[in-house]
C-alpha positions as CSV (number, residue, x, y, z in Angstrom):
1,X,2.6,18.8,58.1
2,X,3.6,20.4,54.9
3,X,1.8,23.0,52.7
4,X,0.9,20.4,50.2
5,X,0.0,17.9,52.9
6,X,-2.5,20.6,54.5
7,X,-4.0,21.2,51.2
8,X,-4.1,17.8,50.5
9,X,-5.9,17.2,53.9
10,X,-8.1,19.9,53.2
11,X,-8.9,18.8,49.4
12,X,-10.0,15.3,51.4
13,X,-12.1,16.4,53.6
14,X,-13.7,18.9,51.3
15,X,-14.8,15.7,49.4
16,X,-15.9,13.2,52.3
17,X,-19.4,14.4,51.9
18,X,-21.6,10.9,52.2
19,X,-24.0,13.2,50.0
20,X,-21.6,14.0,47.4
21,X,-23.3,12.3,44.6
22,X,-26.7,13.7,45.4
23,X,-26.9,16.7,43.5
24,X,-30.3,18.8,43.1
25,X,-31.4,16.9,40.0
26,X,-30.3,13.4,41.3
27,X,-32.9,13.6,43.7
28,X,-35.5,14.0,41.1
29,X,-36.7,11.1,39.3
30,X,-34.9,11.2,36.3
31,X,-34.6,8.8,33.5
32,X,-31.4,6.5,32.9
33,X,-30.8,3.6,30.7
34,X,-27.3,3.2,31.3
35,X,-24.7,5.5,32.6
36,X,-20.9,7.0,31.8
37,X,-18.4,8.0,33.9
38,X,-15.4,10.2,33.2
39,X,-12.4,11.3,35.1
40,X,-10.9,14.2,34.0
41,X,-7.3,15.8,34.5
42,X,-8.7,18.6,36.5
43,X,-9.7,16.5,39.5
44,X,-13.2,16.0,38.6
45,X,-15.3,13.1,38.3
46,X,-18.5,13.1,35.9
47,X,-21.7,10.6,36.4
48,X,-23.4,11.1,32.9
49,X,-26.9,9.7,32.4
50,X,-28.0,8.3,29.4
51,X,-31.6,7.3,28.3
52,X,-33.0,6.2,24.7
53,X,-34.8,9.0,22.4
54,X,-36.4,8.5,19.3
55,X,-37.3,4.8,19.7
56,X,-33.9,4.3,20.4
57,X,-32.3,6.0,17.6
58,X,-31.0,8.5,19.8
59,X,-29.4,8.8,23.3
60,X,-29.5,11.8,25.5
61,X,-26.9,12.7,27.6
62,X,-27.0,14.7,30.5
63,X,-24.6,14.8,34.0
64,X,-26.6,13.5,36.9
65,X,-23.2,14.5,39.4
66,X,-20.1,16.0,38.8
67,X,-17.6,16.0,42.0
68,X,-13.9,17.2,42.5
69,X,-13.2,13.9,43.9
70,X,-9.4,13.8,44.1
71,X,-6.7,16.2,44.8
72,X,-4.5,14.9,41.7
73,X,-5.7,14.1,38.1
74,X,-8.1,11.1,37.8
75,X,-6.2,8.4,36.0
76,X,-8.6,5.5,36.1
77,X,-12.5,4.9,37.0
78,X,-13.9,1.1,37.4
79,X,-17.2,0.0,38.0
80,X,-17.9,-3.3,39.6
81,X,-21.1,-4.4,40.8
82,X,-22.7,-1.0,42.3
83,X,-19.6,-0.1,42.9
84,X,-17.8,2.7,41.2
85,X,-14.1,3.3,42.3
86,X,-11.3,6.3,41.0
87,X,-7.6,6.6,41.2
88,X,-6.1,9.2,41.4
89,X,-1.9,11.0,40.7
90,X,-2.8,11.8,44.5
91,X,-2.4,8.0,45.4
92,X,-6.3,7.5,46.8
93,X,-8.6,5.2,45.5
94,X,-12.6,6.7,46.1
95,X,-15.5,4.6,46.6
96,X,-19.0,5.2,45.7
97,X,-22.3,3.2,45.4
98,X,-23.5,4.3,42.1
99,X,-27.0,2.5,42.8
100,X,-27.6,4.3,46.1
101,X,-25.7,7.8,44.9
102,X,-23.2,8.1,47.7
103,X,-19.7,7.8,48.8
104,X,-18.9,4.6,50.4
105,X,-15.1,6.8,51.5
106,X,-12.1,6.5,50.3
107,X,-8.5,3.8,50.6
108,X,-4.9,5.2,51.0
109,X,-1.8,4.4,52.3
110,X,-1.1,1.1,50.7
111,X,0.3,3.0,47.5
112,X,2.9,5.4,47.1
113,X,2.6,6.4,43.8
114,X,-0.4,6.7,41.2
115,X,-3.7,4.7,40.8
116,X,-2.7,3.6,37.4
117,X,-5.5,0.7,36.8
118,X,-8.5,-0.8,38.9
119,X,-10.2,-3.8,38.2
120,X,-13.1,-5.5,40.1
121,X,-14.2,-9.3,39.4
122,X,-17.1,-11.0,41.9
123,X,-16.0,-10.0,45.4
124,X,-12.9,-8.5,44.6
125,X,-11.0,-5.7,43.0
126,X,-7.8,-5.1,42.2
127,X,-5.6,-1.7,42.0
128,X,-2.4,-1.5,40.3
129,X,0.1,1.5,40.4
130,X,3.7,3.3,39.3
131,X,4.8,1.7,42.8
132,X,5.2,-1.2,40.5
133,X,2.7,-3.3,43.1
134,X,-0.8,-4.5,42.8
135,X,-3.1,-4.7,46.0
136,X,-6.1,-6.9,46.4
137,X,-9.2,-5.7,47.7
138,X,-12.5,-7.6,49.3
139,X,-15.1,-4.9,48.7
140,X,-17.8,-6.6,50.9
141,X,-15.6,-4.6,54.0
142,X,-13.2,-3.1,52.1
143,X,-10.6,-5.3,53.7
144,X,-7.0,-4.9,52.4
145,X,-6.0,-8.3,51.9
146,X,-2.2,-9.1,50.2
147,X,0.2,-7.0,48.1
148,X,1.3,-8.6,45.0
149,X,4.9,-8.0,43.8
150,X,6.6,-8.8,40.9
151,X,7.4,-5.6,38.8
152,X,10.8,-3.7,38.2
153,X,8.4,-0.2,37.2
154,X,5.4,1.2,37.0
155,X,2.4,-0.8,35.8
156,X,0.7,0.3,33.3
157,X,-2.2,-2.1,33.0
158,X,-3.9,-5.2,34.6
159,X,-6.5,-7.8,33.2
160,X,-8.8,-10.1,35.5
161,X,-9.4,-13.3,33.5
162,X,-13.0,-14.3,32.9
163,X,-12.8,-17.2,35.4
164,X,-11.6,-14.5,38.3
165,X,-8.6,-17.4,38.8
166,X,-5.8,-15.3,37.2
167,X,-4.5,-12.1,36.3
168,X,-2.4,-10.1,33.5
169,X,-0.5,-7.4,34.4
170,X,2.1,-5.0,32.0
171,X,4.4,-2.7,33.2
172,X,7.5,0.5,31.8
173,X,9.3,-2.6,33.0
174,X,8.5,-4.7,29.6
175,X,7.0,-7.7,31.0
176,X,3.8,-9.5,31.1
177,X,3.6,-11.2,34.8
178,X,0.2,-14.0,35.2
179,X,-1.0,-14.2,38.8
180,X,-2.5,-16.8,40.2
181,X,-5.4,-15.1,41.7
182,X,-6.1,-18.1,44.3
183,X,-2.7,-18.5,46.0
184,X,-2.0,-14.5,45.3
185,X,1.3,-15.5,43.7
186,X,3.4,-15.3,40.4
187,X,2.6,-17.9,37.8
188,X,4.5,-16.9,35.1
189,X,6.8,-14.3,34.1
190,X,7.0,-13.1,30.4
191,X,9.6,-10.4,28.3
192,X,7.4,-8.4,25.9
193,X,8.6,-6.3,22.9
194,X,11.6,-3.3,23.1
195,X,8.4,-1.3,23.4
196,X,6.4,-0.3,26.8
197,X,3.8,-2.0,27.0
198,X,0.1,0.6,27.9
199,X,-2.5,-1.8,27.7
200,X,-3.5,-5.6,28.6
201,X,-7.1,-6.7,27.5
202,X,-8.8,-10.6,28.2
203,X,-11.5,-11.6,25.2
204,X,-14.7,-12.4,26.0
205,X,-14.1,-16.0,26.2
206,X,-10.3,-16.0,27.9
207,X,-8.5,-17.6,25.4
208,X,-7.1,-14.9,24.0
209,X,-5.3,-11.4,25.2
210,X,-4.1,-8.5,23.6
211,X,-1.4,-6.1,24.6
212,X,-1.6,-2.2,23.1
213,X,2.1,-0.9,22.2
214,X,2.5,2.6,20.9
215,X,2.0,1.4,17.0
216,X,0.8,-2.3,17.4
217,X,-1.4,-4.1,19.4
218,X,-0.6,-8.3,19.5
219,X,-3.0,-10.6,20.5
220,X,-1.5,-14.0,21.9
221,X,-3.2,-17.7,22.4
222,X,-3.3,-18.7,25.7
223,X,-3.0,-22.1,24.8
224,X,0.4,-21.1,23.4
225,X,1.6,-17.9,24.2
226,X,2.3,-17.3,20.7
227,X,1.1,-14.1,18.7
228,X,-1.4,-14.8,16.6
229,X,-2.5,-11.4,15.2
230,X,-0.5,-8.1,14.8
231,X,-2.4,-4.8,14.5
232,X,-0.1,-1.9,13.3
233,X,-0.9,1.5,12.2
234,X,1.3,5.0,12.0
235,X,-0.6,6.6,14.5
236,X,0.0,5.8,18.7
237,X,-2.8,3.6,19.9
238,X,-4.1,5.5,22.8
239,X,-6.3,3.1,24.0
240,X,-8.5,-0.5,22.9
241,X,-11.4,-2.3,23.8
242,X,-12.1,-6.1,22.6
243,X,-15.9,-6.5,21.4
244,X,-17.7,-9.3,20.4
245,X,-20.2,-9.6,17.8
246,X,-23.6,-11.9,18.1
247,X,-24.2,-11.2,14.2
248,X,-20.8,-12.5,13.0
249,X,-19.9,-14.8,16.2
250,X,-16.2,-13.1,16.1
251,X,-14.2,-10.7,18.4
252,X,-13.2,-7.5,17.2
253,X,-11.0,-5.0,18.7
254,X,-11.9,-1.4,18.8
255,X,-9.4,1.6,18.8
256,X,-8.8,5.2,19.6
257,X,-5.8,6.7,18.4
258,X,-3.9,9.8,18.3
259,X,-5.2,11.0,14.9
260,X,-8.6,11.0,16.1
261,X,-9.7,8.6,14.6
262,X,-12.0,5.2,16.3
263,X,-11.1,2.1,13.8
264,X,-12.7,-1.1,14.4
265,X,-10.3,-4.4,13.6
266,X,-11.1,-8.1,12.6
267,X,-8.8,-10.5,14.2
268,X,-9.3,-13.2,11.3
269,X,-5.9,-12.8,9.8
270,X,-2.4,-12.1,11.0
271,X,-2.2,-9.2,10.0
272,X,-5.5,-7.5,11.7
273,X,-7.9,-5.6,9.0
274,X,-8.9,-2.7,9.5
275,X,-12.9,-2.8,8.4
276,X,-14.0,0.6,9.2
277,X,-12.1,3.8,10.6
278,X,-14.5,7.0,11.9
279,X,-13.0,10.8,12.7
280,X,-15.2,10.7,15.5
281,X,-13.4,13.7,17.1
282,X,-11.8,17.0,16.9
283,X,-8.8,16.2,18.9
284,X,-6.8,12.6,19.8
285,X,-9.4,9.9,21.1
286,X,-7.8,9.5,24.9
287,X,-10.3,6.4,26.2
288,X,-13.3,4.3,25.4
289,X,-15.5,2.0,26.8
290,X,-17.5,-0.8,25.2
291,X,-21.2,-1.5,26.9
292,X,-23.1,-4.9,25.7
293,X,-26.7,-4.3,26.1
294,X,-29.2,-7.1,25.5
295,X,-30.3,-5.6,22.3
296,X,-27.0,-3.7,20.9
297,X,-23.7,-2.7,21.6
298,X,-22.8,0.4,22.6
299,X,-19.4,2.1,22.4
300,X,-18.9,5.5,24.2
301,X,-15.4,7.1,23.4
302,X,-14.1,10.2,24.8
303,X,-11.2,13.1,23.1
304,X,-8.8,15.4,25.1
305,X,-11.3,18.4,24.4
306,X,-13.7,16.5,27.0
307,X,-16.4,15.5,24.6
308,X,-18.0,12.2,25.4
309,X,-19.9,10.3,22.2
310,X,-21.6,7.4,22.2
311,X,-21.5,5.0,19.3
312,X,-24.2,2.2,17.7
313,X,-20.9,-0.5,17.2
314,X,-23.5,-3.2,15.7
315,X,-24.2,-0.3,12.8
316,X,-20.4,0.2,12.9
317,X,-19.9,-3.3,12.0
318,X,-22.8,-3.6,9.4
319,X,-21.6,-0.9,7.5
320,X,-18.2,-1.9,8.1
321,X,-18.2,-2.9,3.6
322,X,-18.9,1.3,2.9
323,X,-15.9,2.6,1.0
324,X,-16.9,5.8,2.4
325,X,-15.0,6.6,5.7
326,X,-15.0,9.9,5.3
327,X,-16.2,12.0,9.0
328,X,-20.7,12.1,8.6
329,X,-20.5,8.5,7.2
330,X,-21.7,7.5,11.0
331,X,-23.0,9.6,13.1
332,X,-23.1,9.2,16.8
333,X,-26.1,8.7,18.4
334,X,-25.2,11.2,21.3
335,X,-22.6,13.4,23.2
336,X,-22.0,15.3,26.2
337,X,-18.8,17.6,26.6
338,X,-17.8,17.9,29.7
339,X,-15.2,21.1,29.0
340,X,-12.3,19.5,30.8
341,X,-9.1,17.2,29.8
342,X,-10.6,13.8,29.9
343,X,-8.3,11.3,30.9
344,X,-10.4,7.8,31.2
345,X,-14.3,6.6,30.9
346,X,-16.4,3.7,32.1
347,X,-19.6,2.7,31.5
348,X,-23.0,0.4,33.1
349,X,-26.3,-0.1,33.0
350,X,-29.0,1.5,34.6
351,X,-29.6,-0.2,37.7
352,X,-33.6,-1.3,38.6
353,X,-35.4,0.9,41.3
């Protein structure tokens, strides 16, 4: 065994604590409306509650665990069910039941290279990496069950289709590959732009999908495969979320970019408009997550410098008209900072006890 594989070892074990998310003031009954997790380039993983303040003009934000649950940088963190999983440069995938507060254990040795995306749908979840393979998952036993194969290079992103049937996947390799999620096969095959492709996002309803480029994002028909809308902007996309709106009946895509800026985008024209842009942060917005609550809709994005804010998006969209962009012109109803690199976020609701 190596140095780095002792450490490794060591890092593992140092983590396989079945108690690791019961902190002193998780035990406590504490109040939580919904929750945020962040996984950070220095290893660790935050749990953030959140709960409504002033008649839900305000959300507090406090960490309810924070864990050094991998021994490389976290690059993604999904949360399926009451399941909350992280992947890691260091190839492991953890588990942990974020209704109960523990750790279910972790998976390894079906990838050799990094957790780049995970994706649960139903009974299943899916974990993509720079191995250029995708591995499928039954998480009532944590059963491996079939390696799907079909990239020349890393992939960079994967989408589950609303109907759990198939799946997107984008890759350094430049193409767009559909599974079909019943047979575990290849359905289609499809050359993207000269660009890499870093993103692939399902609508709300499946009949649309968008793919994030450095400078554009395109959104494509399904019924077609033709681009229907073309975001661009002179700043790198660094990450995108669709959203749709109950007030307008439309799908909107939100962005973080490398300006620092959060812009909100209507897909009614060609040409994707840009109704409302927000400095939101102090440094280049790395992830965000969008959370549809029964009563709004809730957008939490989080900067390199850590800080995590969360965002009214139906007040985003009303005011979406006001000329004045300028940073105060919406304020965020809450943040935490977490004082590390923050790489990716998730988000849920509170769960009942």
């Amino acid at each position: 065994m190596t140095e780095s594989q002792a450490k490794k070892k060591q890092m593992l074990e140092k983590v396989s604590d079945p108690n690791s998310l019961l902190p002193t003031n998780a035990l406590l009954d504490i109040q939580e409306d919904f929750r945020v997790i962040i996984g950070t380039y220095e290893r660790l993983l935050f749990g953030v509650n959140a709960y409504w303040t002033e008649e839900k003009k305000k959300v507090k934000m406090e960490p309810v665990f924070i864990i050094p649950a991998h021994t490389g940088c976290i690059r993604t963190v999904s949360v399926g069910g009451h399941f909350l999983a992280s992947g890691s440069s260091d190839e492991i995938i953890r588990l942990y039941d974020v209704k109960k507060r523990k750790e279910y254990g972790s998976l390894g040795g079906h990838h050799s290279g990094d957790i780049t995306d995970i994706k649960f749908h139903g009974k299943y979840m899916l974990s993509a990496s720079e191995d250029h393979t995708i591995n499928l998952w039954r998480t009532k036993d944590w059963e491996f069950l079939k390696t799907l194969k079909g990239h020349k290079g890393k992939i960079n992103s994967l989408a589950i289709h609303p109907t759990g049937k198939i799946a997107l996947s984008v890759g350094s390799d430049r193409l767009a590959i559909v599974w079909n999620l019943m047979t575990g096969r290849k359905a289609s095959v499809n050359k993207l732009d000269k660009e890499e492709p870093m993103i692939v996002l399902w609508n709300t309803e499946g009949n649309q999908y968008a793919v994030m480029f450095d400078r554009k994002i395109q959104i494509y028909n399904v019924s077609d495969a033709q681009v229907a809308v073309t975001i661009s902007h002179r700043s790198r996309f660094n990450t995108m979320k669709f959203f749709h709106s109950k007030a307008t009946n439309k799908d909107y895509i939100v962005t973080g970019s490398e300006d620092k800026y959060l812009r909100l985008w209507d897909l009614s024209t060609e040409e994707g408009k840009c109704i409302k842009e927000i400095q939101g942060h102090k440094l280049r917005v790395k992830a965000i997550s969008v959370l549809e609550l029964e009563e709004k809709t809730l957008l939490f994005s989080v900067s390199s410098d850590g800080v995590v804010k969360c965002w009214d998006l139906d007040d985003i969209l009303a005011n979406s008209n006001d000329t004045n962009n300028q940073e105060g012109a919406i304020e965020p109803l809450g943040e935490y900072n977490t004082k590390c690199r923050a790489i990716c976020i998730t988000s849920h609701q509170a769960f009942l006890k």
